[in-house]
Structure formats: C-alpha cells, structure tokens
N, C-alpha and C positions, 0 to 999 in steps of 0.2 A: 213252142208251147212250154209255160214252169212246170216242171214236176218239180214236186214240194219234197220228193223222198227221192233217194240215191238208187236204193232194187227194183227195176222194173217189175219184179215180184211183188213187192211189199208193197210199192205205187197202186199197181194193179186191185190190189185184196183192201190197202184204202179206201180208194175207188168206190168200190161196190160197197163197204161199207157207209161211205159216206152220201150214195146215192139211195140205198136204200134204207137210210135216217132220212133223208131229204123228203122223199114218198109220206114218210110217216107223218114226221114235222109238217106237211102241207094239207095232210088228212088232220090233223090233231086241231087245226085252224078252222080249216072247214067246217068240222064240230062246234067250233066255238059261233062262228057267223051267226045261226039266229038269234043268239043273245046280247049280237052288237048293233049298240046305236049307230046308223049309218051318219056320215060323216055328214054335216050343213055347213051352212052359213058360219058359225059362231067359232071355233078356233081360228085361231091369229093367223094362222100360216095359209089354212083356206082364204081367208079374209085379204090377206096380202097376195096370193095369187090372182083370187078373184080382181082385185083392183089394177092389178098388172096386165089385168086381158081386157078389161074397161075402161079404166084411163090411162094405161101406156104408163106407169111408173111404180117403183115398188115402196107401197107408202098404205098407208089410212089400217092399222092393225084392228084398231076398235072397234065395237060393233056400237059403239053410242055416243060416237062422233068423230066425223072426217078431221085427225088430223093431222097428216100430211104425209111427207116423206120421212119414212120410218128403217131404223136397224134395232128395233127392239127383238127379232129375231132374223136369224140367218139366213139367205137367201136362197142355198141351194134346192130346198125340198119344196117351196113353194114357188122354186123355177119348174121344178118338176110337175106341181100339179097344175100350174098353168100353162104349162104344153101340152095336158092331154084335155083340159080346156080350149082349147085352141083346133086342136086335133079331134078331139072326138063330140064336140058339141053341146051333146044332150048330157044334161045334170047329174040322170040315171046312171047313165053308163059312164062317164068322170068317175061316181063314187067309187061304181065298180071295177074300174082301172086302179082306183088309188088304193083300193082294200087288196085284188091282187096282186099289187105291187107289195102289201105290206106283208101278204100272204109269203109269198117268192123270199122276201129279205128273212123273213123270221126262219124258214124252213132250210135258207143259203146258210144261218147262223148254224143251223143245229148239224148240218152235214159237214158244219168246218171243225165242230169240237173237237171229233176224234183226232183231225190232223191237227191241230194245235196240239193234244195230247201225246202225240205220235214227236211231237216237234220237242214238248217238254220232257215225257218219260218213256220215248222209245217204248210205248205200249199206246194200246187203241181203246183198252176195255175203262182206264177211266173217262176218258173223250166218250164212251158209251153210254156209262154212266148219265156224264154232264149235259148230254144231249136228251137224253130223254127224262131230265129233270127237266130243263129247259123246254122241253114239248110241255109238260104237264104245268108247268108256272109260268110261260110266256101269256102275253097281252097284245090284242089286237089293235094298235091308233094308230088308223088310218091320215091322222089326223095331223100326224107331230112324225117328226122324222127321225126317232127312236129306233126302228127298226134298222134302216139303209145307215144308220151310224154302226148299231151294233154287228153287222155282215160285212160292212167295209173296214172295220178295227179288225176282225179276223185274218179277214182275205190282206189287210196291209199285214199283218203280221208273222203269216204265214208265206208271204211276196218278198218282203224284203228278206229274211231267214234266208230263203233259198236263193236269191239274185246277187247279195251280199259278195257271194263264192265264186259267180259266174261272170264268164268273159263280156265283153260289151257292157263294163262298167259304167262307162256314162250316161250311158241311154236307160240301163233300171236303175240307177240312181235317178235319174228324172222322173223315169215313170212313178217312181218313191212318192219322190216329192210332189207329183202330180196327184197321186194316191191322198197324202199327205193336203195339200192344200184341201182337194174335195171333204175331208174330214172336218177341216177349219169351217167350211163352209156350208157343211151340215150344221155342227155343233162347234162353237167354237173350244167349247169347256173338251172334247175330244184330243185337241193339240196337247194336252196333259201326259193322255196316255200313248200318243205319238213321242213325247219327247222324251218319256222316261223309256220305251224300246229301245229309240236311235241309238240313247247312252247307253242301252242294256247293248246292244248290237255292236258298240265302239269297244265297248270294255271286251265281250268276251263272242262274240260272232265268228265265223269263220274267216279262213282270209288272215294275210296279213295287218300289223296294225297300220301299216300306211295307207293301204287297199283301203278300210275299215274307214280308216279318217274321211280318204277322196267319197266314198259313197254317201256316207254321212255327212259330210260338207254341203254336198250339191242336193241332198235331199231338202236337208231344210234350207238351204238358199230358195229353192224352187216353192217349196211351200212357204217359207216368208215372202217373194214375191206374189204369192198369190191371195195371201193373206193380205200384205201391203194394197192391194187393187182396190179390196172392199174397203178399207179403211181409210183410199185414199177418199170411194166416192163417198163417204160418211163426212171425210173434211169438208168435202166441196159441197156435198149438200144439206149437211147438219150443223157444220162448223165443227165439227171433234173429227179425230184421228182415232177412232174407237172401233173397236170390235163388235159391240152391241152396247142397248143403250136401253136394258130391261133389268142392272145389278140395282140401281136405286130405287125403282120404282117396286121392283119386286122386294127387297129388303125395306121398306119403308111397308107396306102391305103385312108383312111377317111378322114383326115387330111394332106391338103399339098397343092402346089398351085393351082393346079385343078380340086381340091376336092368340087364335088357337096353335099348336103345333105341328096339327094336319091341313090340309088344303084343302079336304073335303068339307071337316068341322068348319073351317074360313067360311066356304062357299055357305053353308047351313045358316052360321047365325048373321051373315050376310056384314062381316067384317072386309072382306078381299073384296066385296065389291063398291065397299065403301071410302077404300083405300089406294085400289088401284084404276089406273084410267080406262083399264078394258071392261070395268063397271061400274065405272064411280063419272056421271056428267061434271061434275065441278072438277074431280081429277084432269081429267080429258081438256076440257075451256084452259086448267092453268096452264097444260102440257104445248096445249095449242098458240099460250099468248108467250108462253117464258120458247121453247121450241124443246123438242127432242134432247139434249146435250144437257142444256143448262137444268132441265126438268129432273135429268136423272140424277144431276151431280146434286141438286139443290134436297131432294130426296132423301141422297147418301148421308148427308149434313145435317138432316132435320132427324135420320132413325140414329146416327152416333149421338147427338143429343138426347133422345128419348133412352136410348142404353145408358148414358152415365147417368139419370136420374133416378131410372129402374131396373139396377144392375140384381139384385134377386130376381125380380121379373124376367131377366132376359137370361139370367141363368139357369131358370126351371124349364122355359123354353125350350133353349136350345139342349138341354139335358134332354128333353123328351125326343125331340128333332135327331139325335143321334140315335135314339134306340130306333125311332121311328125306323131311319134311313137303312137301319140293317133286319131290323123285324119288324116290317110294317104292320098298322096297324088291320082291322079284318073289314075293310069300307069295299072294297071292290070284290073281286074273285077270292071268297073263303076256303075255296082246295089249292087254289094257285099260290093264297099267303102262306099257308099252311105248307107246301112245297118249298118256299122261300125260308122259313121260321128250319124247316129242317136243315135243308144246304146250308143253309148260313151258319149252325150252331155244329153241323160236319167238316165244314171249311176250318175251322179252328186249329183239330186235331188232322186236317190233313195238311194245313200248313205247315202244322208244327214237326208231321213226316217229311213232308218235303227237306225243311233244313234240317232235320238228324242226318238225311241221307247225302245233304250235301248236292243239292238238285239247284244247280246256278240260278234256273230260271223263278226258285224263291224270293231273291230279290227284287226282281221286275214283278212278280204279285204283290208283295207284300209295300215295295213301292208307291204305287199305283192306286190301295185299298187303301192307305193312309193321306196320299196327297188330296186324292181325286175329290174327295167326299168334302172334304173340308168347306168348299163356299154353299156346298149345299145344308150345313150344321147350321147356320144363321138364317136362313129361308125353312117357310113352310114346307113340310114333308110331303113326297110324292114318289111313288111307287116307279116313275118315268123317269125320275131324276137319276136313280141306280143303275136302270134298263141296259145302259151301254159298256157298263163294267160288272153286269152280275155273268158274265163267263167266268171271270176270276175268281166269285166265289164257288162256280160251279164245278169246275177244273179241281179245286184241292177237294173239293167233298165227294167228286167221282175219284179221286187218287186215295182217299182214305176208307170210301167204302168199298172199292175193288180190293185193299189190303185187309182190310175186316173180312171181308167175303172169303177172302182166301183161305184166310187162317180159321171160320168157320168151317170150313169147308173140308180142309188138312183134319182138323180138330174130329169134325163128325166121322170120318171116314177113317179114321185113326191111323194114317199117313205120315209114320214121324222118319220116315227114312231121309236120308242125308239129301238125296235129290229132291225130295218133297221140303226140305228146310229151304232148302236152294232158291226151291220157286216161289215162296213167301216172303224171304227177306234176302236184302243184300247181308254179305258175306260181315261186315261190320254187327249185324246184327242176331247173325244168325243164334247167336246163345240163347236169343230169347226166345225163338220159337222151339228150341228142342223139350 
C-alpha cells in the first residue's frame, strides 16, 4: 500500500482527517441532490453511452441527428456509464449509480486536499481550508466527467510524489502512466496538467536526477501509448489522428454574430443551438455529409475568418470570457459562485505567499493556472470548464487564509512572544509580524 507521508504518525492523523472531510464532502452532496436535474437522455456522453449499449459502437453524440462515429468527446466516462447500463438495467437506477459515482469522486476530491497540502506546505490546515471551500462551491454533473478528472489529477499527484522515491521503479512508473493515460481519456485538456507535474517532478522530485528522468520517461511513454490507441481508432474511423473532434465546432458556436460569452446566455438566445450540431439540424446534415474530421477543421477555418473580420468583436468576447473563467458569472449555484468569486480573489495573495516564501511547488500552480485556461479564453464560458483545476485556486486561498487566520489570531490574543512569531511566519519573515 502508498503512504503518501513518511511518519506513520503524521500518515495516520492524515488519515482521519482526510476521512472525515470525505463524510462531510459526501453529506455536503446529498444536500445538494434535490435540487439536481437527474441526468436523461440529452448530454453527449450519456448519448454516446447510450448508443454504445444499442448499436455496439461509440458514435451518434447528437440528440437531433444520427451521425455516426464520433470523438467529439472522450471515451472513458461514457465507458463508464454504459457498463452500469449494461449492468444495472433500469434507467432509474443507472441515474442513480452515475450520481453516486459523482457523489464518491467529488467527496474522494475533498479528502485529498489536505494531503496535497501536507505534500505542498508540510501543513494540513490549509488543505482544511481548501476542502471545505470546495464542499461549499462544488457541482453535482452526473453528466460530464468533471468529477473522476478532478479526484484522479489529485490522487495522480499525490501517487506519483511518493512512488517517484520508491523502489520497484518500473512498475509505479507504469502505474504513472497508466494513471496518466486514464486522465487523457477522461479529459484530454487534463494531459496539460499531467505534463507540467512530470516536469515539476524531473526538475525538483525526490530521488536522484537519473531515477527522476527513468520514471518520468516510462510514464509518459505509457500514457502516450495509450493516448496513441484512441487516436489511432480516430485514423481508422474518422480519417484524423486526433484527440477529439469538438475544438472547431465548439470555437465556431463561441464566436460569430450572436455569440454571448456565457454558455447559458448562448443556450437562452438560442445562438449555440443554431451553431452547433448538438442543436443545430443543418449543422448536424453538414457534419454528416463533410464527416467528423473534416467538419471540425472546416469550422476552425470559417471562425479564424470571422475573427480577422471582427477583431473588436472578438476581443470584447473573449475579454469577458477571461473574467468569466475566473469569476463566473451568478447563472447557476449563487452561494457556490459566491464561494468561487472569494477563493479566487484569495488565491492571488496567497500565491503571491507562496513565492515570498520560496514554496517550489508555486511554480507548478502558477504554471498550470496560466497554461490551462488559455483554449478555454476563445470558447464560451462554463463553470465546468475550470472544475478540474479549481484545486489550484483552492490550495493558495486555504494557504493564505490559514496565514491571515493566524496572525488574527496572535494579533487578538496579543501573543507577540518570539515562539508565537515563530508559528506565524517563516524566519525570513519574521520582522513583520513582531
């Protein structure tokens, strides 16, 4: 079994903290269920399971019209929900497998904070924090596999950390990249923040740097062969060598003359259904006659023309689309944006802690909150889009309000003795709190 922590002690008091945030985070869900749309027919991934338990192939996304073999989303989570199709029968109880599955994932997310925390600042209380921000602004989609991304980017990241060190290198180096491939195949946009750890992990990991290279070698060897697989049956059945086959269609929808900056406003004035082929019939017929490949790229072609003709236009846009991305706007859960609007605007100044103090693992956030975001600045805004990287802003805003806390705390109690300086800041810093 990994332990994630070296003190069987410290492991231990993890542990229990982590299992009872788990409790919590699973109750904090439960609360939310009467106010969630149970999942149908109509999201793509349902759509693509469903057609994979009735006609044997993973294909026909659309709900207004069959066309055909599809990679406009990734395969793994609606392999998942068509084996409990498969398995469990009835529609009822499918839902209800797929919601407690999302239940589990979101709840596996918030018990891993603290150890991520523990991994960054050899403390538990901002991982405390971050977690029970995270209870209070998480999202229930059953639907979409947001969830099992955002629980398996932890659990990789917290796997590879501690295997990195440990003997039988080749085998958790595989497991890595096995880890590693299933990420790809959740979400492929997740291989981003796979690739910026590996390099975080090469640069400054435990271990030798040779050690360090061999693990990191065979990781992503193993997750590019598993990536290579889907992309080979994309050649052979789409004609492309591609990853997914939803950047055109979806950037052609985001961009054009009735293009709002949210996804919802989209949906509202009935732009995104008149744009893209999961609601648009004439989309769908062209998708159908050009195929899959050629549909996306011809897409991609026709919104870079529409950008060089309304380059204001598409720069008020996507101006909006950034702020969106980080402070959504208040269309869905107004306590949970509200929760998000704060983390977010806390993450700044604890970033900005993290590098005063010289906290390695700043790089790989700050990384990561700059690369990741980027394809999503050009596409309509969505709250699900963030979902798999909002630990990162989580993490620095439990790190800077566990240091706020502190220093209220010292401050009310009027605590200025040298050990009390001690436990507020590092020693680099200590002048400021005397």
């Amino acid at each position: 079994m990994i332990r994630f922590e070296d003190d069987p002690a410290i492991a231990s008091k993890n542990a229990k903290v982590s299992f009872y945030l788990f409790a919590a985070a699973a109750l904090a869900c439960l609360v939310r269920v009467p106010a969630l749309p149970m999942i149908t027919s109509g999201p793509e991934m349902v759509a693509l399971a469903s057609n994979l338990v009735h006609n044997g192939y993973y294909g026909n996304p659309s709900p207004v019209l069959d066309t055909g073999p599809s990679a406009q989303n990734p395969p793994l989570y609606p392999l998942i929900l068509a084996l409990l199709m498969v398995c469990l029968k009835n529609p009822y109880v499918v839902r209800v497998a797929a919601l407690v599955g999302c239940i589990i994932t979101n709840a596996l997310a918030a018990a891993w904070l603290p150890r991520i925390s523990w991994l960054f600042f050899r403390d538990l209380r901002p991982g405390i924090v971050a977690s029970i921000l995270w209870m209070l602004a998480l999202e229930l989609m059953p639907g979409w596999d947001v969830s099992y991304t955002t629980a398996l980017l932890l659990f990789f990241t917290l796997f590879t950390a501690a295997t990195i060190r440990l003997d039988r290198l080749a085998g958790h180096a595989v497991a890595a990249g096995l880890f590693g491939g299933a990420l790809f195949l959740f979400n492929p946009a997740s291989v981003l923040v796979f690739t910026v750890w590996m390099f975080y992990l090469l640069a400054w990991g435990a271990g030798s740097l040779n050690r360090r290279l061999k693990y990191c070698t065979i990781a992503f060897v193993m997750t590019g062969l598993i990536a290579a697989g889907w992309m080979l049956r994309n050649q052979l059945v789409l004609g492309g060598f591609v990853a997914r086959t939803n950047f055109g269609m979806t950037f052609y929808a985001s961009n054009n003359d009735c293009a709002q900056p949210n996804l919802v406003d989209d949906f509202y004035n009935g732009c995104y259904s008149a744009h893209h082929p999961a609601g648009s019939l004439k989309e769908a017929r062209i998708l159908l006659s050009v195929g899959e490949v050629r549909y996306d790229r011809a897409r991609t072609e026709d919104t870079k023309a529409w950008i060089r003709s309304h380059p204001a236009r598409f720069a008020r846009l996507t101006a909006a689309r950034i702020f969106y991305f980080w402070l959504p706007p208040f269309n869905n859960s107004r306590f949970g944006t509200i929760v998000i609007w704060i983390a977010t605007i806390l993450s700044i100044p604890g970033i900005a802690l993290m590098a005063y103090r010289g906290i390695r693992y700043t790089v790989f956030v700050v990384t990561v909150l700059f690369v990741y975001p980027l394809m999503y600045y050009v596409m309509m805004s969505s709250p699900r889009y963030r979902y798999p990287i909002l630990w990162l802003t989580l993490l620095p805003a439990g790190y800077f309000a566990q240091w706020l806390g502190t220093i209220v705390v010292l401050s009310f109690k009027g605590k200025r003795s040298e050990s009390a300086v001690a436990d507020c800041l590092p020693s680099s810093i200590q002048a400021d709190c005397k």
